[in-house]
C-alpha positions as CSV (number, residue, x, y, z in Angstrom):
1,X,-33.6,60.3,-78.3
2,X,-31.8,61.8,-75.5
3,X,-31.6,59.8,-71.6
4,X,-33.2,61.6,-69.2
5,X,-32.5,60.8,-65.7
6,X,-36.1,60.8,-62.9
7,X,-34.8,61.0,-59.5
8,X,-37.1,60.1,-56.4
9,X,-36.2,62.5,-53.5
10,X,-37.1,61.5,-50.0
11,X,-37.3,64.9,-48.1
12,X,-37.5,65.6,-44.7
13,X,-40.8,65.1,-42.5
14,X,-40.1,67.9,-40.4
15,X,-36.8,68.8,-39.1
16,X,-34.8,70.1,-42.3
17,X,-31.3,69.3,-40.2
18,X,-32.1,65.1,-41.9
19,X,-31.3,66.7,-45.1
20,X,-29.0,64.7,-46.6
21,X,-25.7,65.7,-48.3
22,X,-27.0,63.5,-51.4
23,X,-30.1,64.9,-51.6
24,X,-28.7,68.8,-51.2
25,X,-26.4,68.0,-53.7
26,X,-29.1,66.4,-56.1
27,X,-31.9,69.3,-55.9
28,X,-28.9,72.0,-56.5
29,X,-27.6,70.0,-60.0
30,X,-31.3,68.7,-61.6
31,X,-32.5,70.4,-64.3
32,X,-36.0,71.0,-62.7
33,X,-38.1,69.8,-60.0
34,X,-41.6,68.7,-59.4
35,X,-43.0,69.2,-56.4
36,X,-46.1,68.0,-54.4
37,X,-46.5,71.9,-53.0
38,X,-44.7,74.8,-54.3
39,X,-44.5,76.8,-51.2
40,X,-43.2,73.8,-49.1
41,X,-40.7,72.9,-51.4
42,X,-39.6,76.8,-51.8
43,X,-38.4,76.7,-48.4
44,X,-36.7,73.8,-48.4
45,X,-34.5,74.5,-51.5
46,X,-33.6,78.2,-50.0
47,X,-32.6,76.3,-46.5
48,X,-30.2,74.2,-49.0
49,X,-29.2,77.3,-51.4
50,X,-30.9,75.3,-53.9
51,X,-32.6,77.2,-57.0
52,X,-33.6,75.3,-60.0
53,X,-36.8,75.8,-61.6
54,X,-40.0,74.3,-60.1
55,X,-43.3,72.9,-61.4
56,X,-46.2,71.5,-59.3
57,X,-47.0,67.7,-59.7
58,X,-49.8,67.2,-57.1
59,X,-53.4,64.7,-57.0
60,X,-55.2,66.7,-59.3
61,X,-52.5,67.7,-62.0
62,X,-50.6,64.6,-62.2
63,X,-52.1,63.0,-65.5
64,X,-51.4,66.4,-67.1
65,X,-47.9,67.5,-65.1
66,X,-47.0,63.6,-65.5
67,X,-46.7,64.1,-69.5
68,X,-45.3,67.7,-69.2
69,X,-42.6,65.6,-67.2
70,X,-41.8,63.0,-69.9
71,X,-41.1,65.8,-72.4
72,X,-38.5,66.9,-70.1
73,X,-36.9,63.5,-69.8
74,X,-37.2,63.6,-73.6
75,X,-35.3,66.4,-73.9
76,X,-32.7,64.5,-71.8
77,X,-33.3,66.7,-68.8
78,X,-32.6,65.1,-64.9
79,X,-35.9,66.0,-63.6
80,X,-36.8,65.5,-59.5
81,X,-39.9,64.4,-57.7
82,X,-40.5,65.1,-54.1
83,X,-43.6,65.3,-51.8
84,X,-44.4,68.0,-49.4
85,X,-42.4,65.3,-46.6
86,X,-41.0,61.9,-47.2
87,X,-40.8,59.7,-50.3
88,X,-42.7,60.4,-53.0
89,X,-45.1,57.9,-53.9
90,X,-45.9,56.6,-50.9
91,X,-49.5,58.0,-50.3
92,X,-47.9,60.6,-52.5
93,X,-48.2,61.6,-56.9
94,X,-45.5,60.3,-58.7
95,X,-46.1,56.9,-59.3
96,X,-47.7,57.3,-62.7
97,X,-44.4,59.6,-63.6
98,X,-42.0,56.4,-62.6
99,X,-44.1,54.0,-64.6
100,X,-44.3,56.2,-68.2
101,X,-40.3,56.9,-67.3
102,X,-39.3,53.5,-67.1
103,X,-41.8,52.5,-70.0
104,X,-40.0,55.3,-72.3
105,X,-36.4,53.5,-71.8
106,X,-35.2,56.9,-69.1
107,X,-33.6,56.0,-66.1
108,X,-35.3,55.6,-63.0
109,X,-33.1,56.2,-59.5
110,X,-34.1,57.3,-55.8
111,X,-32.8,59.3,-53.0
112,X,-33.7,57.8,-49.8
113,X,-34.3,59.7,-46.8
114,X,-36.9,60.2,-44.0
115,X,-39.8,58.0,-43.6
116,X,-43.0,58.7,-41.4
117,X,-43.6,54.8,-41.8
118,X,-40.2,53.4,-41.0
119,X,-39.8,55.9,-38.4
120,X,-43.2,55.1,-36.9
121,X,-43.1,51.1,-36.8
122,X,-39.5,51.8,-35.0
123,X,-40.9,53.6,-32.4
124,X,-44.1,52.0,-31.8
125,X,-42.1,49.2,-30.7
126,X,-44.4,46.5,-31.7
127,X,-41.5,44.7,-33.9
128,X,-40.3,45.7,-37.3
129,X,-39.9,42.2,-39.0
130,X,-43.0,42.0,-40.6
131,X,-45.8,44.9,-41.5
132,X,-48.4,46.4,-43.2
133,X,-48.6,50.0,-44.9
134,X,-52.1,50.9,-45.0
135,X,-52.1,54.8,-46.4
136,X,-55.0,56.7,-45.3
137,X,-58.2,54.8,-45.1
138,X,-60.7,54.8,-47.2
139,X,-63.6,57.6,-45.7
140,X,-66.7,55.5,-46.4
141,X,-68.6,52.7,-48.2
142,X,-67.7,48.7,-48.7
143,X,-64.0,49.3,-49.2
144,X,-63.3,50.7,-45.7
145,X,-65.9,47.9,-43.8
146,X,-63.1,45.8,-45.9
147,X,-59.8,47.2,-45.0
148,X,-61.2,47.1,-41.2
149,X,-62.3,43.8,-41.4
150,X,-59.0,42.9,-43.2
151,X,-56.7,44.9,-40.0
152,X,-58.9,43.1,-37.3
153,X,-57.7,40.2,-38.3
154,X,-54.0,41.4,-39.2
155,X,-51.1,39.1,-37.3
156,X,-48.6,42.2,-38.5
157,X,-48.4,45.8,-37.3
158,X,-50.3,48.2,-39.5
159,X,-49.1,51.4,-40.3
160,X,-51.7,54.4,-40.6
161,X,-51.8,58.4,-42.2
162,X,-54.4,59.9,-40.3
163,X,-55.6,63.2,-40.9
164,X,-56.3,65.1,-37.2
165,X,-60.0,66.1,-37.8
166,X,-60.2,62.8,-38.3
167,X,-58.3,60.6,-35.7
168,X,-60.7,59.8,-32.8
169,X,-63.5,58.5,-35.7
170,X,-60.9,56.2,-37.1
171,X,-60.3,54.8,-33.5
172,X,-63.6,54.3,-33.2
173,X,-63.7,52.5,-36.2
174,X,-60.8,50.2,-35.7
175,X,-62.2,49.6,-32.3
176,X,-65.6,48.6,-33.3
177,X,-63.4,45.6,-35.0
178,X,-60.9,44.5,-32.7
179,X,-61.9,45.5,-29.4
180,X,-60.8,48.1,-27.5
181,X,-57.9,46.2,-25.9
182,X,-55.6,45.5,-29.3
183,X,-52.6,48.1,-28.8
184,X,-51.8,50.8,-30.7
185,X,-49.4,54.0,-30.9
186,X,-50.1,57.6,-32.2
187,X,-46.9,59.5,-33.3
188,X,-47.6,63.1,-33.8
189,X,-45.3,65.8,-35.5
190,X,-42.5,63.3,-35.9
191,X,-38.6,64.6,-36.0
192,X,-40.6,68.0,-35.2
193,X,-40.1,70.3,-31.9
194,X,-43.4,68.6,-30.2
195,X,-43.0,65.6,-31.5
196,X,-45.0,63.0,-29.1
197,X,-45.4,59.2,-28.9
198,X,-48.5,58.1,-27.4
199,X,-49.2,54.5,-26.7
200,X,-51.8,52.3,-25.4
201,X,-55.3,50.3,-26.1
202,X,-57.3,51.5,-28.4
203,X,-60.1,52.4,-25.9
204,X,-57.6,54.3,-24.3
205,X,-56.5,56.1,-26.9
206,X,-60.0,57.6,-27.7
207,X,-60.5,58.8,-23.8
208,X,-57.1,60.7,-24.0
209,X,-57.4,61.8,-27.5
210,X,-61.0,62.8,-27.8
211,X,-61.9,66.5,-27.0
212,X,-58.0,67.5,-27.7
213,X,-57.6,70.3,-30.7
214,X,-55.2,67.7,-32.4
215,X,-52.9,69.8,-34.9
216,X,-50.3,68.4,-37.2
217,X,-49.4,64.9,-38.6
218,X,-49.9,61.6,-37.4
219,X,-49.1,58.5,-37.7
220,X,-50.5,55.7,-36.1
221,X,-49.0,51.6,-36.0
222,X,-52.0,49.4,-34.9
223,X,-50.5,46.1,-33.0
224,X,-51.1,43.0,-34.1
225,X,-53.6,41.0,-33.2
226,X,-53.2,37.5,-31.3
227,X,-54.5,34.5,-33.3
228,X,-57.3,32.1,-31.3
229,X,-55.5,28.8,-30.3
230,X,-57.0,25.8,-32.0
231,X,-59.7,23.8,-30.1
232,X,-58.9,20.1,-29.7
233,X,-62.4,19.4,-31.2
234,X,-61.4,21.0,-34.5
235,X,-58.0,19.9,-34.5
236,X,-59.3,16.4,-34.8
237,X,-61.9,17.4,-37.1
238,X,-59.3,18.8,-39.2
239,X,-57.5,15.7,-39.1
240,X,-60.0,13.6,-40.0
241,X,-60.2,15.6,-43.1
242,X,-56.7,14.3,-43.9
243,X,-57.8,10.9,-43.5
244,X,-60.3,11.1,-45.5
245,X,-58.3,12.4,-48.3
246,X,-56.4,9.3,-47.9
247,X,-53.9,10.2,-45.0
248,X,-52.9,7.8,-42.1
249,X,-54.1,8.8,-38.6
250,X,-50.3,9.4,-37.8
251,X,-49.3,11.2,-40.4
252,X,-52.8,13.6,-39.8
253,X,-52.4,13.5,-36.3
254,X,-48.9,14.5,-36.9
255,X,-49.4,17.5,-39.5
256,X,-52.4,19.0,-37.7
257,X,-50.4,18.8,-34.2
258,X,-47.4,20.8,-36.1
259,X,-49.9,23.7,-37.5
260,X,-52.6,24.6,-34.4
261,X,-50.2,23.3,-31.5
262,X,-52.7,20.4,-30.3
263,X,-51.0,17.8,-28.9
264,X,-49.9,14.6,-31.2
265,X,-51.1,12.6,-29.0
266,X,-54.4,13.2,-28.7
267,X,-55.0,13.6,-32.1
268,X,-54.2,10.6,-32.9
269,X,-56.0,8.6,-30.1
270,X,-59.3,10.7,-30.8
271,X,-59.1,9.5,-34.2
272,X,-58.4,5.6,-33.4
273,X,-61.3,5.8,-31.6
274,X,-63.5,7.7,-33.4
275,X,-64.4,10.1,-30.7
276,X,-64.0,13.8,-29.9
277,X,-61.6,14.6,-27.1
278,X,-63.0,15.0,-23.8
């Protein structure tokens, strides 16, 4: 059976001067390309005098498309995904395609480019070490209550799509579990002509946002939220859980100081004499 070749392509998330060399060099050599929209990807490919053959590989095709894809690659064809902007996958079809590919022996490779996510955590400017892609969320029931629950208690940025009609509700949401103090930024129209960084608390951010006629995308990087220090009380209670699992007083003063920042000290003298700290 012939090696065909699936190629990831990032596209641009607005400004079509980030295409890439690679990637106007890979969409003008495949042998066909499936695309999240048609129409957006039609103007892309005649801004990079691009013309290969298109199919459409979007949410409600993509079990059916998906196989119509792995024929291609059977017929050893180089066949491109891309999403209407960005990587596709990410909140994006395609996933199913990379999986069968990879499961039928074809090759599997990517083109990088833009990123709404990368781009966003850069500039919300709340740190890019450690975060938390959270996609769209979930419009209703037990698993959004959950993913709320799970961000207001988040020590990492979290990343959000969020559609405009539906922004301010969201805030409110988020708000409802942190507090209207926890910061946040909203990135609209990134790389685009009015593109616009907005940052702030979260209470904030619903006065200045709510009432606008909010048009295009958005992005939105929720800070992280501050852990409660450690009462001394429980610190010692904690300890004297590790004493009771056979620890000495030292060593449990000395681990619990380590992990809640309670001072050593104390620790260890609450537990010799078998009082809570004053």
């Amino acid at each position: 059976m012939p090696e065909g070749v699936l190629v990831l392509c990032a596209t641009p998330i607005g400004n079509l001067a980030d295409v890439s060399d690679r990637l106007r060099e890979t969409l003008g050599t495949v042998d066909v390309v499936y695309a999240e929209d048609t129409r957006r990807i039609a103007i892309l490919l005649r801004h990079i005098g691009a013309s290969p053959p298109v199919r459409s590989l979007f949410a409600g095709n993509e079990a059916s498309r998906t196989a119509d894809l792995m024929s291609d690659l059977d017929r050893g064809l180089t066949v491109a995904i891309v999403s209407d902007a960005g990587m596709p996958t990410i909140s994006d079809p395609g996933g199913r395609a990379v999986s069968q590919a990879r499961e039928m022996g074809h090759a599997v490779t990517v083109v990088p480019g833009p990123s709404a996510v990368v781009a966003a955590i850069a500039l919300a400017g709340f740190g890019g070490d450690r975060f938390v892609f959270e996609g769209f969320l979930p419009r209703k029931g037990r698993e959004r209550a959950e993913r709320l629950s799970r961000m207001a208690a988040e020590d990492r940025p979290v990343v959000l799509f969020v559609s405009p009609h539906r922004l301010v509700g969201d805030l409110e949401s988020i708000r409802r579990v942190t507090g209207p103090d926890r910061p946040l930024a909203v990135i609209r129209e990134l790389t685009k002509l009015h593109e616009e960084v907005w940052t702030g608390g979260i209470g904030e951010a619903i006065e200045h946002w709510a009432g606008r006629d909010i048009k295009g995308e958005l992005t939105v990087v929720v800070g992280p939220g501050t852990t409660e220090p450690v009462s001394a009380v429980a610190a010692v209670d904690e300890a004297r859980g590790l004493v009771a699992d056979g620890a000495t007083p030292s060593e449990a003063a000395r681990r619990v100081a380590m992990s809640t920042g309670v001072s050593r000290r104390e620790i260890y003298e609450s537990l010799i004499r078998g009082q809570d700290p004053s």
